[in-house]
MARMIMI-453272 format. One record per residue (C-alpha): x, y, z; residue in one letter. Coordinates in pm, 1 decimal. Example, Ala and Ser with C-alpha at 12.3 -4.5 7.8 and 13.67 -1.06 7.14 Angstrom:
BEGIN
        xx        yy        zz  aa
    1230.0    -450.0     780.0   A
    1367.0    -106.0     714.0   S
***
This chain:
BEGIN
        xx        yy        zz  aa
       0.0       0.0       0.0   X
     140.4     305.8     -88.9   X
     119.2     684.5      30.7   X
     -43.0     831.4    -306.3   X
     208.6    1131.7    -218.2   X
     491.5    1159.3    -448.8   X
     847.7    1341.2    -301.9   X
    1021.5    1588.4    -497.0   X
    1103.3    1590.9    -890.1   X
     879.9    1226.3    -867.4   X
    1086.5    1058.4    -580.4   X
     896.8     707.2    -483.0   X
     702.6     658.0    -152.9   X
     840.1     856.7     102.6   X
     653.9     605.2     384.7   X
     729.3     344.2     187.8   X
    1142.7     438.4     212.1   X
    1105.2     517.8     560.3   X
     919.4     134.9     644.5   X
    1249.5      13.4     437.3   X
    1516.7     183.9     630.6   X
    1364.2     131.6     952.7   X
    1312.3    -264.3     910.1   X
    1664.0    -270.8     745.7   X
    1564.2    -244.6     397.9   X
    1800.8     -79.1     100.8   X
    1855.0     258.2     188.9   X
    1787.8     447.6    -134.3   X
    2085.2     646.0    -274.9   X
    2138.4    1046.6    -242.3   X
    1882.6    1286.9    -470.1   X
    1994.2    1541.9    -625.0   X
    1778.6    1857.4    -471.5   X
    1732.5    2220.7    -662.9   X
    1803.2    2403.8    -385.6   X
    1749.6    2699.0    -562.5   X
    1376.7    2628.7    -608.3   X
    1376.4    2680.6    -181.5   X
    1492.4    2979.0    -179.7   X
    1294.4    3351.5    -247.1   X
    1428.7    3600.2    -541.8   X
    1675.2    3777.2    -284.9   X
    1821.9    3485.7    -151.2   X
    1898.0    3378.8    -501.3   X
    2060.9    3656.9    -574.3   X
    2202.8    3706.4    -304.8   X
    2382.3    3360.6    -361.1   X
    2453.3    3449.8    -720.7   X
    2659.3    3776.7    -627.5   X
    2884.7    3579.4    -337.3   X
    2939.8    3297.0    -585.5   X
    3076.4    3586.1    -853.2   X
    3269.7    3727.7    -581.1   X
    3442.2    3430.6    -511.5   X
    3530.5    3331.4    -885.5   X
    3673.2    3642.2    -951.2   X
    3860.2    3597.3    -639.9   X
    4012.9    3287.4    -739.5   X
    3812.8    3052.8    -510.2   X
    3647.7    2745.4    -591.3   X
    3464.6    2706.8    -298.0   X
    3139.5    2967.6    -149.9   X
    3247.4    3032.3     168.2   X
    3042.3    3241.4     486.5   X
    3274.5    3576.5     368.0   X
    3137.5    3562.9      52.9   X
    2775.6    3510.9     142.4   X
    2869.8    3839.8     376.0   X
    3009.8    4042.1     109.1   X
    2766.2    3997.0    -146.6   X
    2516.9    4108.6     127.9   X
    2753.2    4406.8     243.6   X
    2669.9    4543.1    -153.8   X
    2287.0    4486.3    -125.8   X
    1992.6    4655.3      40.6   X
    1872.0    4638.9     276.8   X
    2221.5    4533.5     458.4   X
    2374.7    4855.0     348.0   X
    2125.2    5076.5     516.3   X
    2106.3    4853.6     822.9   X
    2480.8    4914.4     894.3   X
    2511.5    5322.9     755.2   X
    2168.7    5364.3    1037.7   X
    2445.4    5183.1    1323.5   X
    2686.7    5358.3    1226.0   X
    2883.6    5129.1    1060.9   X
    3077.2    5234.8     708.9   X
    2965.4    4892.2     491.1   X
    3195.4    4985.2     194.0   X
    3533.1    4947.1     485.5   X
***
């Protein structure tokens, strides 16, 4: 008997995987997940401009400073800090 609910991008039965891992069943193997369909407009962008940052600064990897600096050059991040007093182009 299954679910009638379908996971993500047509995944099986999600009780169905669950009954098989927790009697000892085959695990199923990793899915490959859009993660980019989770997140709003912003937060895409957002992602976009850290991940430019970081090619042009020669890294391969998107690290926390990125993420930071590509929010130090958006609003409403810039505002936020100029109203604290902070300087967000230092």
């Amino acid at each position: 008997m299954t679910s009638g609910f379908v996971g993500p991008e047509g995944e099986g039965d999600p009780f169905g995987e669950f009954f098989a891992r927790f009697f000892g069943g085959t695990r199923p193997g990793p899915r490959h997940v859009d993660i980019g369909r989770l997140l709003s407009r912003p937060a895409r962008e957002l992602v976009k401009g850290a991940a430019q940052y970081a090619a042009d600064h020669g890294s391969r990897d998107l690290d926390t400073e990125h993420l930071l600096r590509a929010a130090l050059a958006t609003e409403p991040t810039r505002t936020l800090l100029s109203r604290s007093g902070a300087d967000p182009d230092s």
